[in-house]
C-alpha positions in Angstrom: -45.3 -75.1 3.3 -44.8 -75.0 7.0 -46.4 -72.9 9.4 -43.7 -70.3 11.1 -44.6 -69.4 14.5 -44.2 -65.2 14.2 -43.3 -65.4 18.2 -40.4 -68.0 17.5 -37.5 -65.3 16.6 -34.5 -67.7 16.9 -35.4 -69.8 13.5 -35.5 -69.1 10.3 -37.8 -70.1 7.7 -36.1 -73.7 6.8 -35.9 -73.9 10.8 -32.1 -73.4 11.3 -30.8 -71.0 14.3 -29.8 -67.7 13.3 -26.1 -68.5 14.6 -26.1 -71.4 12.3 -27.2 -69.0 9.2 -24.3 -66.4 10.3 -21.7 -68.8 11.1 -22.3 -70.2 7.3 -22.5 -66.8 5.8 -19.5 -65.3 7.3 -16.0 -65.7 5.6 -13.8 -68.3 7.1 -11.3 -66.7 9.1 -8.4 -67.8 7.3 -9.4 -65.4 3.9 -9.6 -62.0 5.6 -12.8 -61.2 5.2 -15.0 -60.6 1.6 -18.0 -57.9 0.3 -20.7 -59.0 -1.9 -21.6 -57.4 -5.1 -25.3 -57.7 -6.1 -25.7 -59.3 -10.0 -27.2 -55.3 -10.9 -24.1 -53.4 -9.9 -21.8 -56.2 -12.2 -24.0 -55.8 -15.2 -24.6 -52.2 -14.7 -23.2 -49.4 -17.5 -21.3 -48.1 -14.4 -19.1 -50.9 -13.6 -18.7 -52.5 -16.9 -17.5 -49.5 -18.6 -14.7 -48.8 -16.5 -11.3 -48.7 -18.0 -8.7 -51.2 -16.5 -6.6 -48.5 -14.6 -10.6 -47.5 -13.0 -11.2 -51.2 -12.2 -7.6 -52.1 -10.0 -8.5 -48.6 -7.8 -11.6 -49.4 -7.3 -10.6 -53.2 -6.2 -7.8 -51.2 -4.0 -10.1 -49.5 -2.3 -12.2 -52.3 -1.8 -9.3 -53.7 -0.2 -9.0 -51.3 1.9 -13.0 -51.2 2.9 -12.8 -54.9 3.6 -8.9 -54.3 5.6 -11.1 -52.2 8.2 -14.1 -54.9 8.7 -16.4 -52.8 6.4 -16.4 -50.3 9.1 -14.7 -47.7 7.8 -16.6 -46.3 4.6 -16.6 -43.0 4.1 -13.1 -42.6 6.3 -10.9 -44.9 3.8 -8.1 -43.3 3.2 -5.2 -45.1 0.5 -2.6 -42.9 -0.7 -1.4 -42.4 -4.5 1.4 -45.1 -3.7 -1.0 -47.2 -2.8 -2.4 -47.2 -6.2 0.5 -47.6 -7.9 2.0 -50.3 -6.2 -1.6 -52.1 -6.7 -1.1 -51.7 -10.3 -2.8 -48.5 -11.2 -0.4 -46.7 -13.8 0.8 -43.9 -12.0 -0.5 -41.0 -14.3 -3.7 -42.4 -14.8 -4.6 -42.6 -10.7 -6.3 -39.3 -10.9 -8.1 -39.9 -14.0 -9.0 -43.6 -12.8 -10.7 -41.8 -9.0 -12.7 -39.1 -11.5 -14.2 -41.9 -13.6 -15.1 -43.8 -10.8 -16.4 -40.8 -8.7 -18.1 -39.6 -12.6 -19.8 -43.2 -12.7 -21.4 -43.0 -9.2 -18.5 -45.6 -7.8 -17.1 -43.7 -5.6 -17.7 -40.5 -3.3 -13.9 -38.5 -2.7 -13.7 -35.6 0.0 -10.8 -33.8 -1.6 -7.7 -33.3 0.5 -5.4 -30.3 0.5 -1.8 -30.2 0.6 -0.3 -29.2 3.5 2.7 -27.5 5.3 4.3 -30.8 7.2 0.9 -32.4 7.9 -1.0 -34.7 5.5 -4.7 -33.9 4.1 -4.8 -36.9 2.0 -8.5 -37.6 -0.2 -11.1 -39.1 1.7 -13.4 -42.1 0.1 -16.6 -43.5 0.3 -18.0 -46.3 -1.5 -21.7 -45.7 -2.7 -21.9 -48.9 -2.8 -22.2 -50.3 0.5 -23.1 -48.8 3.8 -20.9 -46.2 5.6 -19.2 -45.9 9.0 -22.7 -44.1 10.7 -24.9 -47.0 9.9 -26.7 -45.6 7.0 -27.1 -47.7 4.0 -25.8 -47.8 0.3 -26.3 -44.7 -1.8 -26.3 -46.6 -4.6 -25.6 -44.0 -7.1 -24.2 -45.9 -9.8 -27.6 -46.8 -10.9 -28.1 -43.2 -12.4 -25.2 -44.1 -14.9 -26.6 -44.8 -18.6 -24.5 -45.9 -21.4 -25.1 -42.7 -22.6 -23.2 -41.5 -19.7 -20.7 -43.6 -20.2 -19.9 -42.4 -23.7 -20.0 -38.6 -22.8 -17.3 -39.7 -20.3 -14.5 -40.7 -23.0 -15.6 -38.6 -25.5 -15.6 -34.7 -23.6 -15.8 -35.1 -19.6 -12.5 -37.5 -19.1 -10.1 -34.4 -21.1 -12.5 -31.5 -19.3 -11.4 -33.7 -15.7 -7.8 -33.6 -16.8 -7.8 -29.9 -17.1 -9.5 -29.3 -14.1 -6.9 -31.8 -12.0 -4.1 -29.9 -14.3 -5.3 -26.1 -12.8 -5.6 -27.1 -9.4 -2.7 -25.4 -6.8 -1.5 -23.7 -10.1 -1.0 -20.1 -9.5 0.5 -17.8 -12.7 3.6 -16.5 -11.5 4.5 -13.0 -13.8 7.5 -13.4 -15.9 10.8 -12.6 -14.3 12.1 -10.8 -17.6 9.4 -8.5 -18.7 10.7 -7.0 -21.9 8.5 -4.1 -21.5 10.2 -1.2 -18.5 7.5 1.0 -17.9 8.7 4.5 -17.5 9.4 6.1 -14.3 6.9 8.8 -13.1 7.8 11.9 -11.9 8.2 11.3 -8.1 10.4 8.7 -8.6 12.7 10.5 -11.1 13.1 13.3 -7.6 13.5 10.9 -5.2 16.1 8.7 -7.6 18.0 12.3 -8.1 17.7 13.4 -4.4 15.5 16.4 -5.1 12.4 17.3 -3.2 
């Protein structure tokens, strides 16, 4: 094995330049740009449980991360047409972002509906690095098969309530059958009396 001189920080261990390392690790120009995935997070529970409509958002939004230079995590923004013109059936898109958010895929800062001025969800991806510098949360590793099952079986039709209740407010019925009686006062004040 050859001796590396620990003052020499321009080389790397097989002796090429650092530039010559990046320039063959970096994505051509002509392809856009690419993000690795690590061999653990494809052959986690997490990601290989994930239904079809789950897998095209998350590859949306990765296409979105990778759009902004993988600069932007944790500020991506892609709307619900966005989704659906990438393929994700259109009333599955909020099921698909709670699955992916349930598995540890994906962090979503809720947005709020607005009167002329867009809120619109926020996301993260856990994992890779965000816009501040820090690194990958890597939450997907907490997600057991286990977890995976209790997900289709209870938590996906618990979500879909939840998403159903949300902005709903119960309105009381315009024809109420029952006509409470009037009280005294208002019987005088109907009649003119005082």
């Amino acid at each position: 094995m050859p001796v590396r001189d620990l003052r020499d920080h321009s080389r790397t261990e097989r002796g090429k330049t650092f530039s010559l390392v990046k320039k063959h690790t970096l994505p051509p120009n002509d392809q856009g740009g690419w993000m690795a995935q690590t061999r653990d997070f494809l052959e986690s529970s997490a990601y290989r449980t994930l239904s079809t409509n789950a897998k095209r958002a998350l590859d949306r939004l990765k296409i979105e991360h990778i759009g902004h230079g993988r600069t932007h995590n944790g500020k991506l923004i892609v709307t619900h047409d966005q989704f659906i013109s990438y393929g994700v059936t259109p009333e599955y898109v909020g099921d698909a972002l709670d699955e992916l958010a349930f598995k540890g895929l994906l962090k979503i800062t809720r947005g709020r509906a607005g009167n002329g001025t867009a809120h619109p969800n926020v996301f993260r991806l856990t994992f890779d690095g965000d816009y501040e510098g820090a690194p990958a949360t890597n939450e997907w590793k907490r997600c057991t098969d286990d977890d995976a099952k209790r997900w289709v079986e209870t938590v996906r039709e618990q979500r879909k309530i939840q998403r159903a209740n949300v902005g709903r407010k119960t309105k009381p019925s315009l024809c109420n059958p029952e006509v409470r009686p009037l009280r005294v006062s208002e019987i005088r004040v109907a009649a003119g009396v005082r």
